[in-house]
N, C-alpha and C positions, 0 to 999 in steps of 0.2 A: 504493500500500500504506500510504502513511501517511497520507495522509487516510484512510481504512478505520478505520483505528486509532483517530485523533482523533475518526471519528464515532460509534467505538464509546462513547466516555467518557459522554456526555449523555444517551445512550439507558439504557445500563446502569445510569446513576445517576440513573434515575428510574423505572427498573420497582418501587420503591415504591408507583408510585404508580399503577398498573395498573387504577384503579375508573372510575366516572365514561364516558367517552365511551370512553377506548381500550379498557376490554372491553365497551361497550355498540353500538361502533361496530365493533369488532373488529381496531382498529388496529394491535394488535400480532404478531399471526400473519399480517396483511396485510407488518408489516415484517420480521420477527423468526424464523417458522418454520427449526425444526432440527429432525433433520439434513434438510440437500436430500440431492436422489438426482441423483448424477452422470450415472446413464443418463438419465435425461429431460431432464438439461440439456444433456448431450452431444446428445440429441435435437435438440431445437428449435437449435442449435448446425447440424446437421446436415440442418434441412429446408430447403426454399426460401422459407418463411413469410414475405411480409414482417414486419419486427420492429417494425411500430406500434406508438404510445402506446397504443392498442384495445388490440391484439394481447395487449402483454407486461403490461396490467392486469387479462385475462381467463387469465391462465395461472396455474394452482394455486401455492399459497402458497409450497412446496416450489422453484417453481422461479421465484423471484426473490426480493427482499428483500436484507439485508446478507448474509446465506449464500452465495446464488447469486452475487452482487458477489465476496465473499471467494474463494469459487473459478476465478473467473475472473481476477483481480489473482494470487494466491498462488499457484495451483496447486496438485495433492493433496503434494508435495514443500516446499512452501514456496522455490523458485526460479525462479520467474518473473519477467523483462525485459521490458519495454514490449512491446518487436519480437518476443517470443515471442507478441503476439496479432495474428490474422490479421484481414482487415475482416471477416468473417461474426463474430465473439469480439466486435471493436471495437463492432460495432451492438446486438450486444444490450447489451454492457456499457451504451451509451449510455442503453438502452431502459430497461435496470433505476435506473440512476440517476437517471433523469428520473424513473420513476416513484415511486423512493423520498422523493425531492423532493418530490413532489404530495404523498404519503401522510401524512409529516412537516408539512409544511404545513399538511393539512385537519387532524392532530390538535393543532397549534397553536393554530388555526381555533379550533376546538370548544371549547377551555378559555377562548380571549379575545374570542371574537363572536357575536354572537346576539343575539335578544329572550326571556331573557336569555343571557347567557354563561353558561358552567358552572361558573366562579371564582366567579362574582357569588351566584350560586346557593349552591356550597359556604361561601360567605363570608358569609352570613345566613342556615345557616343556625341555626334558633329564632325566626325571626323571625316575624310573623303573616302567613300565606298560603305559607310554604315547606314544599307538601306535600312535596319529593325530599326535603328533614331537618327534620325538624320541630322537632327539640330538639339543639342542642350537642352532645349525648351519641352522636344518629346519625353528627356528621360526627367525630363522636372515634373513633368504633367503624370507621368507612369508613377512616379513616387507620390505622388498626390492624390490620385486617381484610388491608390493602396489605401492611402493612410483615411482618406473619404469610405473607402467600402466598409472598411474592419468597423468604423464607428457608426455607418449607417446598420452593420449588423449586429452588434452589440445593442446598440437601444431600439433599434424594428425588429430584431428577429430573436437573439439571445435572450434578451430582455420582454422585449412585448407580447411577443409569442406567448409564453407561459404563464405569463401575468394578467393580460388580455381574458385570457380561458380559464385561471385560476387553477391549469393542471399541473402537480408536479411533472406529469409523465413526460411534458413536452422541455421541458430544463435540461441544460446543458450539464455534466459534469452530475446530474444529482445522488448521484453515490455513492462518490467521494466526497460528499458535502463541501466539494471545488469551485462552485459555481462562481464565488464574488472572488473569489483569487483570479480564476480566468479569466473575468470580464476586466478585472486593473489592470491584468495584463496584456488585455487584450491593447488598454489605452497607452498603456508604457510603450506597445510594439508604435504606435502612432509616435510617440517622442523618440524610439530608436529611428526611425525611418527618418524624422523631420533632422535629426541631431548625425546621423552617424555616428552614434556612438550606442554601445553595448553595456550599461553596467554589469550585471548581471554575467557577461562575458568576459568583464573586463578590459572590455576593447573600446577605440576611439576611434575615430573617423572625421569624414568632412562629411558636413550635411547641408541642406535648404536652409537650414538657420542663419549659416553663415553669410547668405545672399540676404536675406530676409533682412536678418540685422545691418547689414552693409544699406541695404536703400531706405530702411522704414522700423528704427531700433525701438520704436514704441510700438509697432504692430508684434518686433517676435516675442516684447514681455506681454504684452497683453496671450498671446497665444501660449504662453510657457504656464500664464496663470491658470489661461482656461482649462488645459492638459489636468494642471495640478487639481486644480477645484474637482475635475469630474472622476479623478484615480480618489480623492478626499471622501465625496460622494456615493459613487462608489461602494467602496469601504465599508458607509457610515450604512446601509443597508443590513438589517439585521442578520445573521445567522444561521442555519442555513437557507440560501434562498429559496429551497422548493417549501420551506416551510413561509416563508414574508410574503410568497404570493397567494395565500389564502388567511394571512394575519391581517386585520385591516388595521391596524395599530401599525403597520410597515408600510403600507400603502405611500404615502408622505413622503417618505424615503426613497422608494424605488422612482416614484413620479420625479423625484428630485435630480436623482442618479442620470434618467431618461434623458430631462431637461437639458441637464448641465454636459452630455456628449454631444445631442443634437446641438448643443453650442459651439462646440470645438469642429463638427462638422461644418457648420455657416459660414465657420473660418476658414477652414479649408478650400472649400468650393469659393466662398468668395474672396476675399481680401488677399489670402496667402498665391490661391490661384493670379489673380490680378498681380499681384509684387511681381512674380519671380519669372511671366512672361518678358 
């Protein structure tokens, strides 16, 4: 369960960055798809299927990836012990992490090797003969484009989804009672993007910031605030969140959390978009 956890960090805080290979390749609903469907994973749980690398790479998105993992470590109670999985549980478990492994890997792959790589590619482009961006401004807009979708999905889809309907079922993460850690991190992966930089990695970078602050050094504190405010927000979101979307006592909070991303999106698409053309 706590590796689970720890792999959630690096993923979440890069679905900023969702262009390029992982949606052209489809790596994310390959790793990422929610909600699974318990009956189908209790399914194949329940055949005699050998659980090959084939097998569990040909089974719908739904039923494998970190979801189908989470429910098999967590349980739908969040109480599960080692010795509560039986060897038919153990092997798919094994199947799914191997496979998430692979999948992780090829979209490592994809950004760092080729003729050319897809960093290298993003990393010039303007340059002469880079038809994928032909001009700075495409790869501005690509980064932007990221850092807009992850927040439009976090407060319409992550967030509203579940809330809207009042169902745990349809929550992301619900259990590993992960949910408001994902969603912060969802918004940090928007500050890695805008910053090029990595805390969490360790790593530093050149970002949009640096143009940002260079033409308009009160639009990127105003923007660094909004970041802050909605990870604060966020946060302040009760406990676990399949439980605050049927607490009306949370209500307040979540409306708050909603608010204050849809804000740092406004920026994005308008102001931030505008500067860095």
């Amino acid at each position: 369960q706590a590796a689970w956890v720890a792999t959630r960090v690096p993923w979440e805080q890069s679905e900023g960055f969702l262009f390029g290979p992982v949606s052209a390749q489809g790596f994310d609903p390959a790793m990422d798809s929610w909600p699974v469907d318990r009956t189908d994973l209790e399914a194949v749980i329940a055949s005699s299927d050998p659980l090959t690398a084939t097998y569990v790479r040909n089974l719908p998105e739904t039923q494998k990836g970190f979801h189908a993992i989470e429910y098999l470590v967590f349980g739908e109670a969040r109480d599960r012990v080692a010795t509560d999985l039986d060897a038919r549980e153990l092997e798919y478990l094994t199947g799914l992490t191997h496979e998430l492994t692979t999948v992780t890997a090829a979209l490592e792959a994809s950004w760092t090797t080729g003729a050319p790589a897809y960093r290298d590619v993003f990393a010039t482009a303007g340059a002469a003969g880079n038809t994928a961006y032909p001009s700075l401004d495409a790869a501005a807009q690509e980064i932007l484009v990221g850092m807009s979708g992850i927040c439009d999905e976090v407060a319409n889809g992550k967030i509203a989804d579940p809330y809207d309907a009042h169902d745990p079922n349809l929550v992301e993460s619900q259990y590993s009672y992960n949910s408001i850690l994902d969603f912060a991190d969802n918004l940090r992966s928007v500050e890695n993007a805008y910053t090029g930089d990595v805390p969490a990695a360790g790593s530093t970078g050149r970002g949009l910031d640096e143009v940002v602050r260079a033409l308009d050094p009160a639009l990127d504190a105003r923007f660094r605030a909004e970041l802050a405010d909605a990870i604060a927000k966020i946060q302040a979101i009760p406990d676990p969140f399949r439980d605050a979307i049927t607490t009306p006592a949370a209500y307040p909070a979540i409306e708050a959390a909603q608010a204050a991303i849809r804000t740092v999106q406004t920026t994005i698409d308008g102001d931030l978009t505008a500067s860095v053309r």
